[in-house]
N, C-alpha and C positions, 0 to 999 in steps of 0.2 A: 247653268253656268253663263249664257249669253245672257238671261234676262240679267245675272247680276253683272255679269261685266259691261254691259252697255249704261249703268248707271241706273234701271229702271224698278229697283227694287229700292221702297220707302228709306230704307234705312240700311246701313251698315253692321248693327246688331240684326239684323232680318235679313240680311246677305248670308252672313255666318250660321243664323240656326237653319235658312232655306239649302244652305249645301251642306251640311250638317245631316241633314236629313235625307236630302239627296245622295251621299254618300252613304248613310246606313241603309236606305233601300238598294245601292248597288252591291255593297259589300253582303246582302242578303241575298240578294237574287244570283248572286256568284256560290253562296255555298249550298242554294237549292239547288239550280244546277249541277253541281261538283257531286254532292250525293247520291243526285238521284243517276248520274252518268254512275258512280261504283255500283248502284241497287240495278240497275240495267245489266250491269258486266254480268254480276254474282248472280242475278237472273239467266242468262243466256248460258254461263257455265254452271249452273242448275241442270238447263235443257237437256246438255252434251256430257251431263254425267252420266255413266252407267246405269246405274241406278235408279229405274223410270218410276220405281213407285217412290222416289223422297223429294221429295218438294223444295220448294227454297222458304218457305214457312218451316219444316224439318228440320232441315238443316239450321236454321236460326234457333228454332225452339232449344237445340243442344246446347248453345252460349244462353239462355235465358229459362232454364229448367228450374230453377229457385225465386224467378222473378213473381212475383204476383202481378196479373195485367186486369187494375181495375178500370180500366177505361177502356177497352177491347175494342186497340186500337190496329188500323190494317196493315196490313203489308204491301209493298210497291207489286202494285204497281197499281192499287187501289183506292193509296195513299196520295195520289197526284190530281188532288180536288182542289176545288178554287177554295172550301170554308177552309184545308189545311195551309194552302198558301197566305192568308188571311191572318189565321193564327198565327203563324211564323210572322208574318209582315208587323205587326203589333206587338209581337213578343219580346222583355227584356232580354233578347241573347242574337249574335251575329249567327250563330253554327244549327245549321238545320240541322236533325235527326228524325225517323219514323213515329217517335212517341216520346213527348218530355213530360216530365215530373211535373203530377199538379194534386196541387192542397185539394182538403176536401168539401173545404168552404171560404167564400169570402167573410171576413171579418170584420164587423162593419164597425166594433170601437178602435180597431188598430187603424183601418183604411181613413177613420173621423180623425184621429191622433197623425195619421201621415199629412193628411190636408191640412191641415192645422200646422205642423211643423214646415210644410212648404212655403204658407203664408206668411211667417214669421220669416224665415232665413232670405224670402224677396224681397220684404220690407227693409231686413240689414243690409240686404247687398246696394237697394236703391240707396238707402239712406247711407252708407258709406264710402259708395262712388260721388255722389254727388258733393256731399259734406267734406270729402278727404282725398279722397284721388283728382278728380276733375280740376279744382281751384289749383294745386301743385303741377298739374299739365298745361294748364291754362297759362301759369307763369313760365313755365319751362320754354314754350315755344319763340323768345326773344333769345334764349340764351343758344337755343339751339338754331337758329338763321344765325348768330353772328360768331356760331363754335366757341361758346364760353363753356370752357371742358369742366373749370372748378364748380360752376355755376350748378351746371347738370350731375355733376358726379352727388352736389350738396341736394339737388331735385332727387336724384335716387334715391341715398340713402334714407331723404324724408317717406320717399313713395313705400319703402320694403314692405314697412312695418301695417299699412292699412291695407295695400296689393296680397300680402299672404293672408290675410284676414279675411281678405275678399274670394279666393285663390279659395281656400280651406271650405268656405261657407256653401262654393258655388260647386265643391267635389262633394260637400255633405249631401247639396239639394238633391244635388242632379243623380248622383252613384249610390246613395242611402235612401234618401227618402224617395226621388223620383224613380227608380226603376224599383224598388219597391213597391208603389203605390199602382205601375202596371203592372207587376206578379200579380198582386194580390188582385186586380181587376180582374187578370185572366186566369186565377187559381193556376199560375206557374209556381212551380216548386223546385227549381233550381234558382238561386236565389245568393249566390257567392258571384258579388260583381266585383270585389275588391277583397285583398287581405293588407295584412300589416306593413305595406310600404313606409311610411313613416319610420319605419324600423331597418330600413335597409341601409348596409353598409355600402353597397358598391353601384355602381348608376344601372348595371344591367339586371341587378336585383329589382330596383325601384320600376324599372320600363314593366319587366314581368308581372310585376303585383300589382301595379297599381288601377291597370283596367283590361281585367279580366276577360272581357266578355271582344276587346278586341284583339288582345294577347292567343287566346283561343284561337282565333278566328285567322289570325297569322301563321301561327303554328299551325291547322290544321291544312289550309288550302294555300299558303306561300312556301313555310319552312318544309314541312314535310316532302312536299312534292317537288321543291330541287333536291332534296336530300336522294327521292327516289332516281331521278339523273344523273344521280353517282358526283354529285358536288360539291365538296370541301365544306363542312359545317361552317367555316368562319367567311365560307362567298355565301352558303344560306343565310348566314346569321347577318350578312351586311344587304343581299337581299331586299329582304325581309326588312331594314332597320330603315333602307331607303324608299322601299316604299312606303312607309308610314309617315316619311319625312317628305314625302310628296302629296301624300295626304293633307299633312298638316298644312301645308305651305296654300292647297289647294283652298283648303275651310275657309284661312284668313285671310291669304292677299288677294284674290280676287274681291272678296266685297269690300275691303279698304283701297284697293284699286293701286298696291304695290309688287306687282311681279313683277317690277323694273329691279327694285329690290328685294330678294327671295331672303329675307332672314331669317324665317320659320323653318325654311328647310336648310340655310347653312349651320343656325343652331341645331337643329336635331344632327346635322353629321358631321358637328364639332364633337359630340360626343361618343362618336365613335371608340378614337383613342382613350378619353377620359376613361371608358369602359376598361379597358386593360390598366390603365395605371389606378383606379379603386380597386382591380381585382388583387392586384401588383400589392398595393397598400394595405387592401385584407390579408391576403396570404403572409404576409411580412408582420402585421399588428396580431393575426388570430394569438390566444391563449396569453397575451399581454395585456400591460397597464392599458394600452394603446389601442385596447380591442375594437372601440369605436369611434375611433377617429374618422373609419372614411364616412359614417352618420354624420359626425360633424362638421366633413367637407360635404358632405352630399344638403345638408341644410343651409348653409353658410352661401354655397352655388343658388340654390332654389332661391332663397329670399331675396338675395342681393345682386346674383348677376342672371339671374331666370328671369323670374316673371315681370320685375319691375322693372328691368333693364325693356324686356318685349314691348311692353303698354309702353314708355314713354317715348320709342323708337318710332312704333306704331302710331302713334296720336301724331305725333310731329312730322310725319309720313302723312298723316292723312291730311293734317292740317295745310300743308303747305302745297299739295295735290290738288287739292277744291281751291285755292287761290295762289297762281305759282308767283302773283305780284306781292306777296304778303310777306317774303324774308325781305324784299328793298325796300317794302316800305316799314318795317319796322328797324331795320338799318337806315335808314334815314332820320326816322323819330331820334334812333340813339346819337347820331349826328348835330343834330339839329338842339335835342337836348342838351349836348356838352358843349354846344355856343350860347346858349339862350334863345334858340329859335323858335319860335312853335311848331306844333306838330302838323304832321300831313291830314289833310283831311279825309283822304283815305282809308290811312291806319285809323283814325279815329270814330267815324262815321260804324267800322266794323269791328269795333274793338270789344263789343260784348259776343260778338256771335260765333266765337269760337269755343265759348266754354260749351254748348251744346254740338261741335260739328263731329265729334266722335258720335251721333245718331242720326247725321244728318246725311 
């Protein structure tokens, strides 16, 4: 977090996957932890059972009598090896367990077919930021120094349409092909990182489905454990909803260098309320004409006041961060323009180097 917020990380896309990463090594090392402190307990209350001939293998074996265990794998406290911390650390999943599902072989025309599919969806993603998004960020940043509200509202709706393209492409790489491609590296066989979000009526549906493997990971070591505190589902469920919303806030605005402006975490707990009035507009629409209308609010949000809304915020945030002289002097240009003046040499001298400063 210091190297990125002191500025000394290359890039802003390289801020974001370096705590990115940083944060999936934490939110691991929290549910090894968290496990192996229950594998401890149920160990110790093993010891102090009556019952000096049943073991805490015994006792497990009765919940896993049907299981078949081709990997014969150990029990805690045998299990707290560095190659198992390893595997976990590399594994597509936040939630430690004693032994996860694995295939019986790697596949080496499916793994050739995943590379291949990664290759292609990077090449869209370059080739449609640069071609489609960027040049419409690029013009936005005059409108947004001099609050030209129609200007930007007309930069949105051009953005929606190539930002969800992008959006869609970057959830296929990363949640289909990439964490597939490390299953199949480490013969994991749990392998459900997503379901049919796309398909959700209501925003609390969409949070649940849509990624899995951190969904899980809340549930198991956030929600649950205020639940055992005796605390009101809807203080877990908010929680729970705010830590992820400081998560978020974490990923982005430190390497764009906007916690002055936390918008990642006011939009995650804008949607708080949203939650109850889709649940509000499901329960009211279920078994009608009407049945999927909160789908149609819930897409209608995404494309147009989601994602595309964030990136032109964000860019224009970052733009004007790296040079805070660069809204006067583009309010000057517009100045100077509507007399016949020339422009500042300023604005002009730097006026191509903004299409790249979102990597800079």
């Amino acid at each position: 977090c210091a190297l990125v917020r002191q500025g000394d990380c290359p890039s802003s896309v390289g801020g974001v996957v370096l705590l990115l990463a940083a944060s999936v090594l934490f939110m691991k090392l929290v549910s090894w932890a968290h496990v192996h402190r229950d594998l401890r307990l149920a160990s110790l209350e093993s010891d102090a059972c009556t019952q000096e001939d049943e073991t805490l293998d015994d006792r497990l074996a009765k919940f896993s009598a049907d299981v078949q265990d081709t990997e014969g794998h150990a029990h805690y406290p045998h299990n707290v090896t560095l190659r198992s911390l390893l595997y976990f650390a590399l594994a597509p999943t936040l939630c430690y367990q004693e032994a996860f599902p694995r295939s019986p072989r790697v596949r080496i025309g499916y793994l050739a077919s995943l590379c291949g599919r990664l290759l292609l969806l990077c090449a869209f993603i370059g080739f449609a930021c640069a071609q489609l998004i960027f040049p419409l960020l690029y013009n936005s940043v005059g409108a947004y120094c001099s609050r030209d509200v129609p200007t930007l509202l007309e930069r949105l709706l051009k953005l929606a349409l190539p930002v969800t393209y992008v959006w869609l492409a970057f959830f296929y790489a990363f949640f289909h092909v990439g964490l597939n491609l490390a299953a199949e590296l480490l013969r994991f066989g749990d392998r459900q990182f997503y379901k049919a979000w796309w398909n959700a009526v209501t925003f609390e549906e969409y949070w649940r489905l849509w990624n899995m493997p951190v969904h899980n990971w809340i549930a198991r070591h956030v929600y649950f454990p205020c639940l055992r505190l005796k605390l009101s589902k809807p203080t877990c469920g908010l929680i729970a909803f705010t830590l992820s919303a400081v998560f978020h806030e974490l990923i982005i605005a430190l390497p764009l260098r906007s916690l002055h402006t936390p918008l990642a975490f006011v939009a995650m707990m804008a949607q708080v309320p949203l939650v109850s009035v889709s649940a509000w507009i499901n329960k009211k629409t279920k078994g009608t004409t009407f049945e999927q209308l909160g789908n149609y609010l819930f897409w209608v949000s995404f494309c147009f006041c989601g994602q595309p809304l964030a990136v032109l915020l964000y860019y224009n945030l970052l733009v004007t961060a790296q040079d805070p002289q660069l809204c006067q002097h583009l309010r000057e240009s517009a100045r100077l323009d509507a007399v016949g003046g020339p422009v500042p040499m300023a604005e002009a001298s730097g006026q191509g180097t903004w299409f790249f400063s979102f990597f800079k």
